[in-house]
C-alpha positions as CSV (number, residue, x, y, z in Angstrom):
1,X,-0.6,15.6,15.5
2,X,-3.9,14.1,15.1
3,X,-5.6,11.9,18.0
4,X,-7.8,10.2,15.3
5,X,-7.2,6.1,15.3
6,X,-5.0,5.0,12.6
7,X,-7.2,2.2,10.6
8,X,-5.2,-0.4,8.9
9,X,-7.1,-2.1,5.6
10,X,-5.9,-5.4,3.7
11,X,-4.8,-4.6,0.2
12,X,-4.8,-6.4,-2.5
13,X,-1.5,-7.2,-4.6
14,X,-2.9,-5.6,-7.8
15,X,-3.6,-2.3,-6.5
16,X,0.0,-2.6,-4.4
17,X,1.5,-2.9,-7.8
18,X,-0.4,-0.1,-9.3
19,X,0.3,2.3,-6.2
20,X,3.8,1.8,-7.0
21,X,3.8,2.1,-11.0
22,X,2.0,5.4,-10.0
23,X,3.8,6.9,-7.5
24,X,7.0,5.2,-7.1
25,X,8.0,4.4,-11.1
26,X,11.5,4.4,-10.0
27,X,11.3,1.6,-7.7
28,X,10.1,-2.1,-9.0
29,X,6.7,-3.4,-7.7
30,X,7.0,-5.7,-4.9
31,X,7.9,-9.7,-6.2
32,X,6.0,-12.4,-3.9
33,X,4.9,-10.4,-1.4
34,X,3.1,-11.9,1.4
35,X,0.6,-9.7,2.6
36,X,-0.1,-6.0,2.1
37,X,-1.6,-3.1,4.2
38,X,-3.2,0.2,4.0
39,X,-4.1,3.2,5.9
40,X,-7.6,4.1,5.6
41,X,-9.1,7.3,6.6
């Protein structure tokens, strides 16, 4: 396992929803959501 420090980035709804079209077709996009977060490298 790494010991480099896990970064955590606000993301915005759009690109949530385009993650998930992408990668995740199968599943819905999120509806409402409240707040969103990424890992950065």
């Amino acid at each position: 396992m790494s010991d480099a420090p896990l970064h955590l980035v606000p993301v915005r709804s759009r690109q949530v929803e385009d993650f998930v079209w992408t990668w995740h077709r199968h599943h819905p996009p999120p509806v409402r959501q409240i707040f969103a977060v990424g890992r950065s490298s």
